[in-house]
C-alpha positions as CSV (number, residue, x, y, z in Angstrom):
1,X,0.0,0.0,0.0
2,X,1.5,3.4,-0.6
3,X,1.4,6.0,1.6
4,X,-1.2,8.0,-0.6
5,X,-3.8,4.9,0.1
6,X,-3.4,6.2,3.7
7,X,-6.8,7.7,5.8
8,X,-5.7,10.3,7.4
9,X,-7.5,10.9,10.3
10,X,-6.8,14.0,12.6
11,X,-7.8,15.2,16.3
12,X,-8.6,18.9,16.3
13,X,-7.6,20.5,20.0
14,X,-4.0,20.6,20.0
15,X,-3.5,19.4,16.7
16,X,-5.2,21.7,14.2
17,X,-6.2,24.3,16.9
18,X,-4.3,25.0,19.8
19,X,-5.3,24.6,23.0
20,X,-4.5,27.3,26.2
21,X,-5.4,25.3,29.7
22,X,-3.7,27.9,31.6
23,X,-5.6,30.9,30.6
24,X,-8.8,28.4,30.9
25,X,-8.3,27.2,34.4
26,X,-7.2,30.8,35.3
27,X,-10.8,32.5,33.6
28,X,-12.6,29.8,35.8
29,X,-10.3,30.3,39.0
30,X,-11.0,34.2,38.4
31,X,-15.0,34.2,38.2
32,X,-15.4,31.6,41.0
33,X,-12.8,32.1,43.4
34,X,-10.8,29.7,45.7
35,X,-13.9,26.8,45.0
36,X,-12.2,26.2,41.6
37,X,-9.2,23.9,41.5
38,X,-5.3,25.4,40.6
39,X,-5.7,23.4,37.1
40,X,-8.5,21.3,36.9
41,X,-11.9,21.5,36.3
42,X,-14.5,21.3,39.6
43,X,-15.4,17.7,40.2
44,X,-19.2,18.7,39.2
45,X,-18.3,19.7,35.9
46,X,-16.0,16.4,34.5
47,X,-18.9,14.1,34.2
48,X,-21.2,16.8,32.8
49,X,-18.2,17.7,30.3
50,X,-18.3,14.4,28.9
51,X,-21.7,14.1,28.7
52,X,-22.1,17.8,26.7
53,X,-19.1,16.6,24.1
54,X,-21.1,13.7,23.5
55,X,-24.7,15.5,22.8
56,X,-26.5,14.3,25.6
57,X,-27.0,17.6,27.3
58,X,-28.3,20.9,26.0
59,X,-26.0,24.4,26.3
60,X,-28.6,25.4,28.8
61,X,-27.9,22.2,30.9
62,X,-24.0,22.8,30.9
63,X,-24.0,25.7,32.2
64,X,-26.6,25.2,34.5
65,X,-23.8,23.0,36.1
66,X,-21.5,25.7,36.7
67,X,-24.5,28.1,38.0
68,X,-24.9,25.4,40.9
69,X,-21.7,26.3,42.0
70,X,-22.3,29.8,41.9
71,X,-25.9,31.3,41.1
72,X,-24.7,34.6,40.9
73,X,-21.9,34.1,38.1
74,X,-23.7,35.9,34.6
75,X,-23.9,32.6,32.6
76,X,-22.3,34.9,29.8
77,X,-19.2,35.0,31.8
78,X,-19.2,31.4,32.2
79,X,-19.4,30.8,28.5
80,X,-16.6,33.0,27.6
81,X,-14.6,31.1,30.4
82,X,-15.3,28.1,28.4
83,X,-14.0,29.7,25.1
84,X,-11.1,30.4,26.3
85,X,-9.4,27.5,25.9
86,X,-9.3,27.8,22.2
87,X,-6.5,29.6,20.9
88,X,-5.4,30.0,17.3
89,X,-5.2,28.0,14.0
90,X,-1.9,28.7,12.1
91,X,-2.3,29.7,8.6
92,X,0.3,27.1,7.7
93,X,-2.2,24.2,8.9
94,X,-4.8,25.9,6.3
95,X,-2.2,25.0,3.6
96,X,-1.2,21.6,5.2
97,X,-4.9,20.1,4.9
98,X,-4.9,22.3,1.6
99,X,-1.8,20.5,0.0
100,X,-3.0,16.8,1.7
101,X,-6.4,16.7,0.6
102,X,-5.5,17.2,-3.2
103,X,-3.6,13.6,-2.7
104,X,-5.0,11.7,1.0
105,X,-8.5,11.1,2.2
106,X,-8.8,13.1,5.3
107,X,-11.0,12.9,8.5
108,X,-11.9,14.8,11.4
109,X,-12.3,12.7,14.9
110,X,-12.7,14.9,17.5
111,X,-14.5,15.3,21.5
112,X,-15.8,18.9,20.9
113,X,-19.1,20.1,22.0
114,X,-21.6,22.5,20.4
115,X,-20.0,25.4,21.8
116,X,-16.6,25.5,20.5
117,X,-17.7,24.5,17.2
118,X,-19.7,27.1,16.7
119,X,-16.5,29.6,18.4
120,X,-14.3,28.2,15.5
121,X,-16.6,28.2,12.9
122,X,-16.9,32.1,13.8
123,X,-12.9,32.3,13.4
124,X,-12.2,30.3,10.4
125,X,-14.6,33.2,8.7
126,X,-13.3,36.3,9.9
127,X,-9.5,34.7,10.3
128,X,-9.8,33.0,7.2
129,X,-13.0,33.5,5.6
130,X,-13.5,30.0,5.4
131,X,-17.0,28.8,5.8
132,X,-16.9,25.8,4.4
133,X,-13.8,24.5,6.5
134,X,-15.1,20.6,7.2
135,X,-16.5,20.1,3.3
136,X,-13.7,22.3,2.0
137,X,-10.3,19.7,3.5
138,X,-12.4,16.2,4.6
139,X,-14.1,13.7,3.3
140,X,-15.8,12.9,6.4
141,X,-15.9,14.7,10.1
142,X,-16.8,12.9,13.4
143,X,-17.7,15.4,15.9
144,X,-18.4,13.3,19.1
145,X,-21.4,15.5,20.3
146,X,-22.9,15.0,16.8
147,X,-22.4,11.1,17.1
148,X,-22.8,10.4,20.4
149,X,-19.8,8.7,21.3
150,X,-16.3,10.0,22.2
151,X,-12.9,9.1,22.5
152,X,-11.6,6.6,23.8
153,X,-14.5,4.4,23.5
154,X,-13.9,1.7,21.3
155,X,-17.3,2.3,19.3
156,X,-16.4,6.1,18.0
157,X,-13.2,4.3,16.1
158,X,-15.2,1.3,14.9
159,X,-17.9,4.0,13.8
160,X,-15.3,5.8,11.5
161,X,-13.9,2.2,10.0
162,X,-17.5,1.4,9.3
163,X,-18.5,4.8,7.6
164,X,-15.1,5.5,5.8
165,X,-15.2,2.0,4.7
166,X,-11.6,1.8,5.6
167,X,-9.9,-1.3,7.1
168,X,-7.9,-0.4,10.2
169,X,-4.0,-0.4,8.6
170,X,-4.9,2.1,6.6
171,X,-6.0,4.5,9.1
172,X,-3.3,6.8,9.9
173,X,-4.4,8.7,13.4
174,X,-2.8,11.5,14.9
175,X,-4.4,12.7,18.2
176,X,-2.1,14.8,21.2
177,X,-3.9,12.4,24.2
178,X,-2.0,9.1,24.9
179,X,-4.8,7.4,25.6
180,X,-6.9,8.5,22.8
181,X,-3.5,7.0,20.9
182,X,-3.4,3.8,22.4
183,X,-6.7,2.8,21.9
184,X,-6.7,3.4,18.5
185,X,-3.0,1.2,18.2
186,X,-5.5,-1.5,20.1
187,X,-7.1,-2.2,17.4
188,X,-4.7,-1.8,14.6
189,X,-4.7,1.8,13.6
190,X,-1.3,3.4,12.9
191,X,-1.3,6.3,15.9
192,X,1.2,9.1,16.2
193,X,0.8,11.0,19.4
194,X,1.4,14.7,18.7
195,X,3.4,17.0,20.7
196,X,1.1,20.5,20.9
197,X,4.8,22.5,21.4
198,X,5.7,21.1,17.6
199,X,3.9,22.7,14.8
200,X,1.8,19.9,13.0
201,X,2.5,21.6,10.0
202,X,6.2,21.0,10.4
203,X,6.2,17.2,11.0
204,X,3.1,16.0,8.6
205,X,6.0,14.6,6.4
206,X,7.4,12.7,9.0
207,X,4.3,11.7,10.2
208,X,3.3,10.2,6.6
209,X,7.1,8.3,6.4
């Protein structure tokens, strides 16, 4: 098989986007004082987090779980805390998924929740004025709130091999979580754990080797 034949399958947060845990934990720390941990989330919110990326709560219903911390917090406030994890998409990752998908399959596998999508959608169009930024580099996107599953459940990766039609060795799968990683080496995928300090666009050659 040559490496063109390869699915390329990418993680979004610290891959394609980066991520700023610092600045998040410190918006939360800042709007609800010494209740919030140093860097972590409050043991309320995990298990609602995880239920939000996967669709099975509303917007509403997430932040409801922060206001039970603190009524008084503006739920405005708390969703811009929540957005501030995101940080920036490098222009040269544009071209990278530009250049690949004139030559690889690409995919999208990603725990994101409604939320953040719709923050990135906002800046890919002024940024980039991209509004067509799934359709435009990927043949086919698997946003975990959209599918109901998440990784690293087994069933979101045997989800993507049944709708790409692609047997496992030719899944290339490159994800910054370990355990998201190993999971997806469990079952025969080819997973490259990314380093978020190293631009992407940098090592997609070596990556593809």
């Amino acid at each position: 098989m040559g490496s063109e034949d390869k699915l390329i399958v990418f993680d979004f947060g610290n891959v394609l986007i980066d991520l700023n845990y610092d600045r998040h934990f410190k918006a939360y720390r800042d709007l609800f004082g010494k209740v919030w941990p140093e860097q972590d989330y409050h043991e309320s919110v995990l298990p609602a987090m995880h239920r939000y990326e996967k669709g099975e709560i509303s917007d509403d219903a997430f932040i409801w779980v922060f206001q039970q911390i603190n009524p008084a917090i503006n739920p405005r406030f708390i969703v811009n805390a929540w957005i501030t994890l995101l940080g920036d998409i490098h222009s040269s990752r544009i071209q990278m998924l530009e250049r690949l998908s004139r030559t690889y399959e690409l995919a999208l596998l990603s725990n994101i929740n409604s939320l953040h999508l719709r923050h990135i959608h906002r800046y890919l169009d002024t940024t980039f004025g991209i509004k067509d930024f799934e359709e435009r580099f990927f043949s086919h996107v698997f946003y975990s709130h959209h599918i109901g599953m998440r990784k690293p459940e087994e069933d979101i990766y045997k989800n993507l091999e049944s709708i790409t039609g692609r047997p496992a060795e030719e899944i290339l799968f490159i994800d910054d979580r370990e355990d998201n990683i190993l999971k997806a080496r469990s079952i025969g995928w080819q997973g490259i754990q990314h380093d978020p300090g190293v631009e992407i666009s940098e090592q997609i050659e070596f990556y593809l080797q």
